[in-house]
C-alpha positions, 0 to 999 in steps of 0.5 A, a space after each residue: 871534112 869534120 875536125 871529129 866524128 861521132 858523139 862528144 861530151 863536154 869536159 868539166 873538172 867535176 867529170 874528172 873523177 867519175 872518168 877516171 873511175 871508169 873501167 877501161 874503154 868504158 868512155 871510148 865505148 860512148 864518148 868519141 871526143 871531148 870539148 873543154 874551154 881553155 880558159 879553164 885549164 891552160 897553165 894548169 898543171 899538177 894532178 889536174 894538168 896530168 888528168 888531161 893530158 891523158 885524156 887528151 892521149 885517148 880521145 880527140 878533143 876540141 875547144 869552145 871557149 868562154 870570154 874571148 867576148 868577140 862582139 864586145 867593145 873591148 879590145 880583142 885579147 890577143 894576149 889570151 889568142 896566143 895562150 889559146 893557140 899555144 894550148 891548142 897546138 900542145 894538145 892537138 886539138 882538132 877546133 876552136 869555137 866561140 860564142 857569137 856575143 860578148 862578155 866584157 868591156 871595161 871589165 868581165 861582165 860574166 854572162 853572155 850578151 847578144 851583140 845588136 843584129 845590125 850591118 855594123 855589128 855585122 862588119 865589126 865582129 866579122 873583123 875580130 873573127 878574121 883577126 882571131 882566125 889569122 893568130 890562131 892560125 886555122 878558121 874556128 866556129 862561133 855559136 848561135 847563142 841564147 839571149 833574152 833581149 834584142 835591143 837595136 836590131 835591124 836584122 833578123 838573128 839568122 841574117 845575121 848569123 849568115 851575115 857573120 859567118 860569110 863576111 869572116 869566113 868562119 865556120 858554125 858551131 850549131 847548137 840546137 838547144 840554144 835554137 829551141 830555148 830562143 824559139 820559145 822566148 822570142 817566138 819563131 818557129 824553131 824548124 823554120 831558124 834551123 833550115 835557115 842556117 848555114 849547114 855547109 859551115 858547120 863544123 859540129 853541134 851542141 845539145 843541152 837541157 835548160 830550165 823552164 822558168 815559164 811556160 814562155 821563158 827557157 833558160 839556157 842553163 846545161 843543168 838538166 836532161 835534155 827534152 824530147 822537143 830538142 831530141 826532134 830538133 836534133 832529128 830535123 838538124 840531120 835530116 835537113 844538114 846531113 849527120 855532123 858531130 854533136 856533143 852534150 853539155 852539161 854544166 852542173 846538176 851532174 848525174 851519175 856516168 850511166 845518165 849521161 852515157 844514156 844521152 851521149 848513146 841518144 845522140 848516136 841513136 839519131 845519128 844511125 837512124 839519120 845515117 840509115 835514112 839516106 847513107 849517101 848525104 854528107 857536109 858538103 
């Protein structure tokens, strides 16, 4: 089973106010639950910490978070685990999930970094997945990851997000955006790394809009509309894994509610159409 259902969006403090400006049941009519990062509102408190708790009364809310660094060489950060689990048991929040790279070591490196695709790194952050699941107390996702170099690899990246995913008994955050965005830079067939996922493990999805620095570079940088050829990738997640949760990110560059509305309405559009295309498919 799903932690949520339907069609989510990503919960910014810059949403804050156009949120609270809605009329009443105006998110609940295209919105059917919520993502925030924990480190970005846990011990927050005041006006802020009211906000979101009555949002987090409304509608579901899941977790995704931004610096637990779980291929980094740095000790794990147990310390943030127990705040997070602490965050996550106060709001009733339905999942975790984090980014299947690293962003510190002696200090915050403040970007994400793709960790080698080797056996090592293979055995090694499925250690620090376990030890995660074992403190928060429940199994999370990790995400598959944009990255813009592969230095040392001796697996291909979806080996090695199989790899990951069964050594730690984890689940899978799929983002297809981060699949398209990849397929450009390190050209591979976007379809071909989709259908090789491990659909059973995923416990829900991300779209988003990136950049086109060139017509062979993307970057990933949730500041845009998101384009037809990821809208078709999303069609084919669907068609190949069944209809799972997806939620839009949009980091920056916010247009007005009735924008974002019409993409989160996309979303639901794909997954009516994939739902009508074959009602007896499910996660399996």
């Amino acid at each position: 089973m799903f932690p949520v259902t339907g069609t989510g969006l990503g919960l910014r403090r810059a949403l804050l106010g156009p949120l609270q400006d809605l009329p009443p049941g105006a998110l609940e009519s295209h919105v059917d639950f919520l993502e925030v990062a924990p480190e970005n509102w846990i011990g927050v408190g005041g006006r802020l910490g009211r906000a979101l708790r009555a949002l987090t009364e409304r509608l579901p809310f899941v977790c995704h978070g931004l610096s637990l660094s779980l291929g980094g060489p740095a000790p794990l950060d147990e310390t943030l685990l127990h705040k997070i689990k602490v965050f996550l048991d106060q709001h009733d929040i339905r999942c975790y999930t984090e980014h299947l790279s690293y962003c510190s070591d002696a200090g915050h490196l403040y970007d994400l970094m793709p960790i080698p695709f080797t056996e090592e790194a293979v055995a090694y952050v499925a250690a620090r997945i376990r030890r995660t699941q074992d403190i928060l107390e429940r199994r999370i996702g990790i995400e598959n990851v944009s990255y813009y170099a592969a230095p040392g690899a001796e697996l291909g990246e979806a080996e090695f997000i199989n790899a990951v995913v069964e050594a730690a008994d984890c689940d899978l955050l799929l983002d297809v955006n981060n699949i398209y965005v990849n397929s450009i830079n390190h050209r591979y067939d976007p379809v071909a790394f989709l259908e090789a996922m491990p659909g059973h493990r995923v416990m829900y999805g991300h779209i988003a809009g990136h950049y086109e620095e060139a017509e062979d570079l993307r970057v990933d940088t949730h500041g845009a509309k998101v384009i037809s050829d990821v809208w078709q990738l999303l069609d084919r997640a669907y068609d190949t894994f069944g209809v799972y949760p997806t939620l839009l990110e949009r980091d920056f560059n916010f247009p007005p509610m009735t924008e974002l509305f019409a993409e989160t309405e996309q979303i639901r559009a794909a997954q009516a159409r994939a739902g009508a295309a074959d009602p007896l498919r499910h996660h399996g």
